[in-house]
C-alpha positions in Angstrom: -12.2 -4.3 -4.2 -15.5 -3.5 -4.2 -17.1 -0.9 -1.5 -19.7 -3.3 0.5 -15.8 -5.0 1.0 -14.4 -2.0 2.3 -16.7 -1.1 4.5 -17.5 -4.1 6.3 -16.5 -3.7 9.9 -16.2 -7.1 10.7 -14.2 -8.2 7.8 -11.5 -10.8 8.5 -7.4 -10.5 8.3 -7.0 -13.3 5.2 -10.4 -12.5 3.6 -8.4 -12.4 0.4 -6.9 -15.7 1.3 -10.9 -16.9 1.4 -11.8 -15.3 -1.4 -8.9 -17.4 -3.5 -10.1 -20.9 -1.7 -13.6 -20.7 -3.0 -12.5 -20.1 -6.4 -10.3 -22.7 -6.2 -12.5 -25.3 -4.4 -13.4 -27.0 -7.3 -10.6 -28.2 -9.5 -12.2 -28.4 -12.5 -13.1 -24.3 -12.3 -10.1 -21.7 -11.6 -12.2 -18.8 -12.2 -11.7 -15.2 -10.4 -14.7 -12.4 -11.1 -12.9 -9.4 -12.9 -15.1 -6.5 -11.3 -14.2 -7.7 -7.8 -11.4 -9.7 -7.8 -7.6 -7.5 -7.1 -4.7 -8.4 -8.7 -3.5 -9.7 -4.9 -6.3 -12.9 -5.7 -5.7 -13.0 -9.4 -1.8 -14.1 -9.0 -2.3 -16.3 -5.9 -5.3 -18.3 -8.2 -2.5 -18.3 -11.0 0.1 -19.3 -8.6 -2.0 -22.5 -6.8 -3.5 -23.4 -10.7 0.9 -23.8 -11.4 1.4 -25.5 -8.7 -1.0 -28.5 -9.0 0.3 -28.2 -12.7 3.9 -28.8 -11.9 3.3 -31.3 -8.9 5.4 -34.0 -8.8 7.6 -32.0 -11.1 11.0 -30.5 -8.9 12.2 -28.3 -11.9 8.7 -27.0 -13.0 7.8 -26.4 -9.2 11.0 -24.7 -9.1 10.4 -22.3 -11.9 7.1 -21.7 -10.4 8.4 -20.3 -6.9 10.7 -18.2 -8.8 8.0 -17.1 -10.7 6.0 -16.6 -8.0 8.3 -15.9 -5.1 5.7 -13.2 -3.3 3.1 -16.0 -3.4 5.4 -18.9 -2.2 7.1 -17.4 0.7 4.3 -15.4 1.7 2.5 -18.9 2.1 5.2 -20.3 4.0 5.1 -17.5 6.1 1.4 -17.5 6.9 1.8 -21.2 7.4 4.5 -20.3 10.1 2.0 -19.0 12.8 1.6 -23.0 13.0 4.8 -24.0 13.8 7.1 -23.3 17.2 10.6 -22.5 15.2 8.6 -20.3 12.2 6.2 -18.3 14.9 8.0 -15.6 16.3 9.1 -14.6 12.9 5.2 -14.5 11.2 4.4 -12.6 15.0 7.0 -9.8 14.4 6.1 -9.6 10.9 2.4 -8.6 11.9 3.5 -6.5 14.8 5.7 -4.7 12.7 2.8 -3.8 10.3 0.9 -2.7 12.8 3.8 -0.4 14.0 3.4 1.3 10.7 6.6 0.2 8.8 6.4 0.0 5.3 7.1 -3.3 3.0 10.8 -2.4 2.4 11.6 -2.1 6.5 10.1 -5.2 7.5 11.8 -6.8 4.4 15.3 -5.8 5.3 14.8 -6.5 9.2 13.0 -10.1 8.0 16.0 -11.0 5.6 13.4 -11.4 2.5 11.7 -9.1 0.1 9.3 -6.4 0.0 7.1 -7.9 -2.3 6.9 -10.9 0.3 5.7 -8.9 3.0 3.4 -7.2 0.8 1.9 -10.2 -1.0 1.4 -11.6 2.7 -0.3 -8.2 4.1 -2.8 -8.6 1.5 -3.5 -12.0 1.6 -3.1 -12.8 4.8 -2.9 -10.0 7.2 -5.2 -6.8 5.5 -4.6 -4.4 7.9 -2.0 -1.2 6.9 -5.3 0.2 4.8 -7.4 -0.2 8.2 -4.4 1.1 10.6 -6.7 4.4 11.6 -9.4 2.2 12.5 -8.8 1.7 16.8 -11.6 -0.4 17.4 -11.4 -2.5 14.4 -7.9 -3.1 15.1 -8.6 -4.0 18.5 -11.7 -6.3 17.8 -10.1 -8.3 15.1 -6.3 -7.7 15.6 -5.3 -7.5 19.5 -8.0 -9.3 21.4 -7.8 -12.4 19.4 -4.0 -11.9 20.0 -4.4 -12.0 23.1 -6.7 -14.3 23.7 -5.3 -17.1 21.8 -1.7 -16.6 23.3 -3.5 -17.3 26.5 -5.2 -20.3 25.4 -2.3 -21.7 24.2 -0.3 -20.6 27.4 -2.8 -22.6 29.5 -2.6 -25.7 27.8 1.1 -25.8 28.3 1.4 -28.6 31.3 2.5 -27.0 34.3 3.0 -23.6 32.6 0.4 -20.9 33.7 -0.6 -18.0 31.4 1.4 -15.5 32.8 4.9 -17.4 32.8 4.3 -17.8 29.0 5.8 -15.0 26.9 3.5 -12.9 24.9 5.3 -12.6 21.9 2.1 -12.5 19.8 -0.5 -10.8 21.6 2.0 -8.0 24.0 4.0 -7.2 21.2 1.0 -6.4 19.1 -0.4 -4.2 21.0 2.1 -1.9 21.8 3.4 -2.0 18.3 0.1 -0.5 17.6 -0.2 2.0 19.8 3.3 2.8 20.6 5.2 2.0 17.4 8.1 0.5 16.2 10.5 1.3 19.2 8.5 -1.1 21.9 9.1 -4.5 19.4 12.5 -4.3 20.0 12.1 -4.7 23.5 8.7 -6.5 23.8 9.0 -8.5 21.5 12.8 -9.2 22.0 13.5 -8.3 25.3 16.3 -6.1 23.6 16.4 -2.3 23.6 19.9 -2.2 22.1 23.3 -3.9 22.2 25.7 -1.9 23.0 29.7 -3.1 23.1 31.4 -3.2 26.1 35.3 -3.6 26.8 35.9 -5.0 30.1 34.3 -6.7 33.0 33.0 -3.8 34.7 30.8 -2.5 31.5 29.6 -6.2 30.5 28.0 -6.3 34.6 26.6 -3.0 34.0 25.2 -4.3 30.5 23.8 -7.3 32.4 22.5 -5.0 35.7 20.5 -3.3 32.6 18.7 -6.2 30.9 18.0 -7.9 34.2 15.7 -4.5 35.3 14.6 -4.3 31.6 13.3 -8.0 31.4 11.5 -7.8 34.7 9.5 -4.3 33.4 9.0 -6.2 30.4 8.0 -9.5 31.7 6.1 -7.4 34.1 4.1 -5.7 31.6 3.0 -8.5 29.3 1.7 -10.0 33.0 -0.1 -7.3 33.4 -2.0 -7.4 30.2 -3.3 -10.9 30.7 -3.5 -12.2 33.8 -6.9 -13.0 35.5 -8.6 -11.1 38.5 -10.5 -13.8 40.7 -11.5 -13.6 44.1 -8.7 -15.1 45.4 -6.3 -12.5 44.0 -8.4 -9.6 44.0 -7.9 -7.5 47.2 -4.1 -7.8 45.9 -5.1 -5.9 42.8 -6.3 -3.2 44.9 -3.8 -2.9 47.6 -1.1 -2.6 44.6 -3.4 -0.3 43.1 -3.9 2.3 46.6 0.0 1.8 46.5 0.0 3.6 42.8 -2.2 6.1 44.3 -0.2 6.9 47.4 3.1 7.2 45.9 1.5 9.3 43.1 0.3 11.9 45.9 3.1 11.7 48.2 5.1 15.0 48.3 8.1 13.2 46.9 6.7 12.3 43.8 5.9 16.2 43.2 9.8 16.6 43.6 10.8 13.8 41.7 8.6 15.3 38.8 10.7 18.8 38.4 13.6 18.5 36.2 17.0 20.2 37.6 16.5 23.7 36.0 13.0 23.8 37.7 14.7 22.4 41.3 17.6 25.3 41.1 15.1 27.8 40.0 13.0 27.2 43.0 16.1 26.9 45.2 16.9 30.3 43.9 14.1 31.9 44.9 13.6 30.0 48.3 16.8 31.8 49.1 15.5 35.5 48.0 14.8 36.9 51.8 11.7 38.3 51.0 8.5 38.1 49.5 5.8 40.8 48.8 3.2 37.4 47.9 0.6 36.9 51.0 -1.7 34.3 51.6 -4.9 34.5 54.0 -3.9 38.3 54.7 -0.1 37.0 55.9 3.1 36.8 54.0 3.2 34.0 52.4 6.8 33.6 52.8 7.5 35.4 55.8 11.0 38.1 54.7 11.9 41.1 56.4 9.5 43.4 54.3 6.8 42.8 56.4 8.3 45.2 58.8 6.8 48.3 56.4 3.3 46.1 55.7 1.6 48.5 58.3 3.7 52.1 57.5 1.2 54.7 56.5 3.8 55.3 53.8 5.4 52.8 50.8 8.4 52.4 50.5 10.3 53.1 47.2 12.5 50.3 44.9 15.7 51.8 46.6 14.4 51.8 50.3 12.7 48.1 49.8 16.4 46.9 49.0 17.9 48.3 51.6 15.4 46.7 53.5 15.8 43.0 52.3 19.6 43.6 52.4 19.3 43.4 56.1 19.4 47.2 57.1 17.5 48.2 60.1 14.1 50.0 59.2 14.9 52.9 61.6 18.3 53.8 59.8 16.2 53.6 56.4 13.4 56.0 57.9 13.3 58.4 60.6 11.4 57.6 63.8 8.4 60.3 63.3 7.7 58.2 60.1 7.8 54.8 61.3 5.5 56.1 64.1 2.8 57.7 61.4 -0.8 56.2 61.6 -3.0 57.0 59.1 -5.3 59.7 59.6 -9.3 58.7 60.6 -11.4 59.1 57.9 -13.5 61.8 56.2 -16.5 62.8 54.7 -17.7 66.6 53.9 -19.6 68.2 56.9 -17.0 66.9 59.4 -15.7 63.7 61.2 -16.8 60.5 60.8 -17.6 58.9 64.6 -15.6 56.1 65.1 -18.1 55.1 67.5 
């Protein structure tokens, strides 16, 4: 591939897939240039020059899939995009791709090979080489997405755009950005299937994918739908609702995990606290009974203290009584006054 190729930012998904029709565009030339032509264009020109070679010829054109099996079904999965039962399959493929899988995942998850998905990367979907790339990726891969999943949810009769399930242009997006884990229950609906014995477990089961379809369903809304004037103040009200709950004091509780919540319970119940705040305690405790003694109290005499022993039974009167002397300098007295 050469490097103006590699470099162009707005280079399209099936560019190879362009390349090979104009080479092929006149049927009298099958040519492919050698210096900038891959191997991916070479065999797909080979393949289409077999093909109009064996037409009308079922054994030849069977030999020629197995031949070329990468080529054929990575045609027929391409061509899938255009059909309703083939569509979900060629959307998952991408997605997957763009989740960072490799050739031989997909293959085993898509019940065909990894040569397949490879063949249909390159000529079809270019993008593992480009993965690092955010805003090409976004530009060429998840906007169009997007954007054509809506299109085609509005011109469903009756249907709006967000009742339509984005299976294309949702579960592209957090492929990419989230990985693998999301398609499963994007693009699904499905985190997991998990057997269940009795009654009891299958109502749980289904209490459980009726909360996780609705945060799904929720989500791919979310990604799409249109702001107006008519539905704007609503998008702000929900919106001041986020805010509020987010700075509510029980979202600050709801945050701590359970060692954090019994740490803090812990020390809530200590009955004292030499922290102050704004030249008080902090934590009122029973320490604060010494705070003004012209003398400190040692380790031992502070636990006596907070163990709930009377300060005069600790110390002797004179002591509690002490002031603290006025203040010197040399040459005498300073004047209070």
């Amino acid at each position: 591939m050469t490097t103006f190729r590699s470099r162009n930012p707005c280079r399209p998904l099936d560019w190879r897939n362009q390349r090979v029709l104009a080479a092929t565009a006149d049927p009298a030339r099958h040519w492919f240039s050698r210096s900038s032509d891959d191997n991916y264009v070479r065999r797909r020109i080979a393949f289409l020059r077999r093909c109009r070679v064996a037409r009308g010829d079922d054994r030849a054109m069977e030999e020629v899939v197995e031949e070329f099996e990468d080529c054929f079904y990575a045609q027929r999965l391409a061509e899938g995009r255009q059909h309703a039962n083939y569509a979900m399959t060629t959307s998952l493929v991408e997605a997957r791709l763009l989740a960072r899988q490799s050739f031989a995942e997909i293959a085993a998850l898509t019940g065909t090979s990894a040569a397949v998905i490879e063949h249909f990367e390159a000529m079809y979907f270019d993008v593992v080489h480009r993965l690092e790339y955010r805003d090409w990726i976004t530009a060429q891969v998840l906007v169009p997405a997007l954007a054509a999943q809506v299109k085609a949810a509005a011109a469903q009769s009756g249907v709006g755009p967000v009742a339509f399930p984005f299976l294309d242009g949702s579960t592209k997006l957090f492929a990419y950005f989230c990985g693998p884990t999301t398609i499963d229950v994007i693009g699904m609906g499905f985190e997991g299937v998990s057997a269940f014995r009795t009654a009891e477990e299958f109502d749980t089961w289904w209490d459980d994918h009726w909360r996780q379809m609705i945060r799904r369903r929720s989500v791919q809304a979310a990604q799409t739908f249109e702001i107006n004037k008519f539905n704007v103040t609503d998008v702000f009200a929900a919106h001041l609702r986020i805010i509020d709950l987010e700075q509510s004091p029980g979202a600050a509780k709801k945050a701590k995990t359970d060692f954090e919540a019994g740490i803090k319970a812990a020390l809530d119940s200590l009955p004292y606290s030499p922290a102050t705040l704004a030249g008080t305690d902090y934590r009122p405790g029973r320490t604060r009974e010494a705070d003004h003694l012209a003398i400190e109290l040692n380790c031992i005499e502070a636990a006596r203290l907070a163990a709930g022993e009377p300060l005069k039974s600790i110390l002797d009167d004179e002591t509690i009584h002490l002031t603290m002397p006025p203040p010197r300098r040399a040459g005498g007295i300073v004047d209070s006054n």
